[in-house]
N, C-alpha and C positions, 0 to 999 in steps of 0.2 A: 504494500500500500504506500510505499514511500514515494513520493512527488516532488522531485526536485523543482524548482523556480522554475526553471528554462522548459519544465514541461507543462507545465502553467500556462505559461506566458507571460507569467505575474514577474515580469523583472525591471519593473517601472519604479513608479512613483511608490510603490506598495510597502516596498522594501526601505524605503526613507520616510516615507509619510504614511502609519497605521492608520489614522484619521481618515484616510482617502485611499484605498485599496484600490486595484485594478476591478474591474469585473470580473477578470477570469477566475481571479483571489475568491471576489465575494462569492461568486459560483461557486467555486471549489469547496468552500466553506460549508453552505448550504445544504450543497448535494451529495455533501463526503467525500465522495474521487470523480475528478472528472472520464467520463467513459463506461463508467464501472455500473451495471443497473443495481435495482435495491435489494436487490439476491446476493448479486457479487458481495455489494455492499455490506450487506447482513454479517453474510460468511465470514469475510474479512475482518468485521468486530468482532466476531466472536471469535475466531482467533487469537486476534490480539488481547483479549479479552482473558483466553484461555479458557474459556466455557464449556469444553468440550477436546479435550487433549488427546494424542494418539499415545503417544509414551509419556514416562515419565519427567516434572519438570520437578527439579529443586531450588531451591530459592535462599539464599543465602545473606542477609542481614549486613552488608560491606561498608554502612556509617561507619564517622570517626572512631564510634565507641565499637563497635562491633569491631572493627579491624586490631583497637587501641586491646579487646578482650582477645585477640588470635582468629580473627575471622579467615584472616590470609592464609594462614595454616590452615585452616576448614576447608576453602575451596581450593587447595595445591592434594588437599589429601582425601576431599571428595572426588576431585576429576579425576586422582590415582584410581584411586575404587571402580570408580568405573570404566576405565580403562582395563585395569585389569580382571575384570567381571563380563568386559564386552556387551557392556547395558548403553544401549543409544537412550542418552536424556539430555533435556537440556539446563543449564545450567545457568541461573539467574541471578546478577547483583544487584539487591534490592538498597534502601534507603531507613534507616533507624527510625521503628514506631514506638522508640520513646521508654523501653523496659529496656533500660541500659544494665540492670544489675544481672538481664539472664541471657546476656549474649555470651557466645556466641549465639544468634537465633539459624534455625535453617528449618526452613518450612518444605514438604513436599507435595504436592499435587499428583496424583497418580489418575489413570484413566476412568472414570465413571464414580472417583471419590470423591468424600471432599478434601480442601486442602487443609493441613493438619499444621501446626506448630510445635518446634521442639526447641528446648534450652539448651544453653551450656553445652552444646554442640563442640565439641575440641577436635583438634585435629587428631588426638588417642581415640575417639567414640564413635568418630564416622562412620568405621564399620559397621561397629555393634547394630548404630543406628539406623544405618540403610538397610543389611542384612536382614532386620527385623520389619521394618516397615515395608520394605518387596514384599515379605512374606506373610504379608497382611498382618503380622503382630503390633503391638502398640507396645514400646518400652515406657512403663507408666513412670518411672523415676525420668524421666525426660521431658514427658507431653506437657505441651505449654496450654493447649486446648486446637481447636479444629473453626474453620471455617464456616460460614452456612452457604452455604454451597444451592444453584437450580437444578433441578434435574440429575443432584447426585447422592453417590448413597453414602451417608452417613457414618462416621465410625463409630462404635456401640462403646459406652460407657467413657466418650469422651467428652468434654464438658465443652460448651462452644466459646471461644475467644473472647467475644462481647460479655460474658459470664466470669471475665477474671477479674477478680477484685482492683486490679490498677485500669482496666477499659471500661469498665461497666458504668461508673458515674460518668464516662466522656463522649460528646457527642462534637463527633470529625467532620471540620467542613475544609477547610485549607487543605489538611492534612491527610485526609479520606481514604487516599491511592499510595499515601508513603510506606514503605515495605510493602507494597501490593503487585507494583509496577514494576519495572527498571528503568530508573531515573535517565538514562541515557537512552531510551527510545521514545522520540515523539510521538511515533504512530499507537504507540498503547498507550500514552498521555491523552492524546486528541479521541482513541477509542472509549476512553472512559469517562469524556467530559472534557475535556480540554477545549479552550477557546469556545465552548457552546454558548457562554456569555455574550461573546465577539461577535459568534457568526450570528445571536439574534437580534443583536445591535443593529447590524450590518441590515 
């Protein structure tokens, strides 16, 4: 889904002056991708979305504090693991949702589940912890709680995220999509919301 400028055509005034966007821009906006019908469309967020996964994605907590707790050894000694397991995942650097005391965090999203959270994730546990969660186990000295997830199925006896005592009083509007997304792709920014302000400005 990524749309450079030049295929836009947005490479005017758009790009110096947000006030006054090109039409192709505000098109673009509007209509989600230029070309693309609203199937394409659909599909495409939910992709990016991840709403619907073919393998498994993990998700790995890489703020300052997260790295500052050994995040970087997490993901040198997750991508080992699976390399040497020969499991195709993808591997995702997310942004600090703010429980700095139980990082390392690394979350997994497996196919038709929900997505699950885990503490204290070190680059010693990895294993344990993937090992166990492939095989549909839950290592309860680890789970931080689980996602609510559409159309997926649920893991039994674990408590949902928005139910831990440091989320449960908070209600996320800035911050909604941090450790959700990967801060370095636009197209799951703009998938989840991003610029919707903009484009109903526009």
């Amino acid at each position: 889904m990524t749309t450079k400028p030049s295929e836009t055509k947005a490479t005017g005034a758009c790009w110096t002056r947000p006030d006054s966007p090109s039409a192709e821009t505000a098109a673009f906006l509007e209509g989600g991708a230029a070309g693309m019908d609203s199937e394409e469309v659909a599909r495409c967020i939910a992709r990016l979305r991840r709403e619907d996964v073919e393998r498994p994605v993990v998700f790995v907590g890489a703020g300052t504090c997260g790295l500052g707790a050994g995040a970087g050894k997490t993901l040198n000694a997750l991508r080992a693991f699976l390399a040497r397991r020969r499991i195709e995942a993808d591997v995702v650097e997310v942004g600090c949702i703010g429980l700095c005391s139980a990082e390392p965090l690394v979350d997994v999203l497996l196919p038709g589940r929900n997505r699950i959270s885990f503490e204290h994730v070190t680059a010693e546990v990895v294993d344990e912890v993937m090992d166990a969660v492939l095989a549909g186990r839950i290592p309860a000295d680890r789970v931080l709680g689980q996602h609510r997830g559409t159309g997926t199925q649920p893991w039994e006896r674990v408590p949902y995220i928005d139910q831990h005592p440091f989320f449960a009083p908070q209600t996320r509007w800035v911050l909604s999509n941090c450790g959700i997304i990967d801060p370095t792709n636009i197209d799951e920014y703009i998938a989840c919301g991003g610029y919707k302000a903009f484009a109903e400005t526009l």
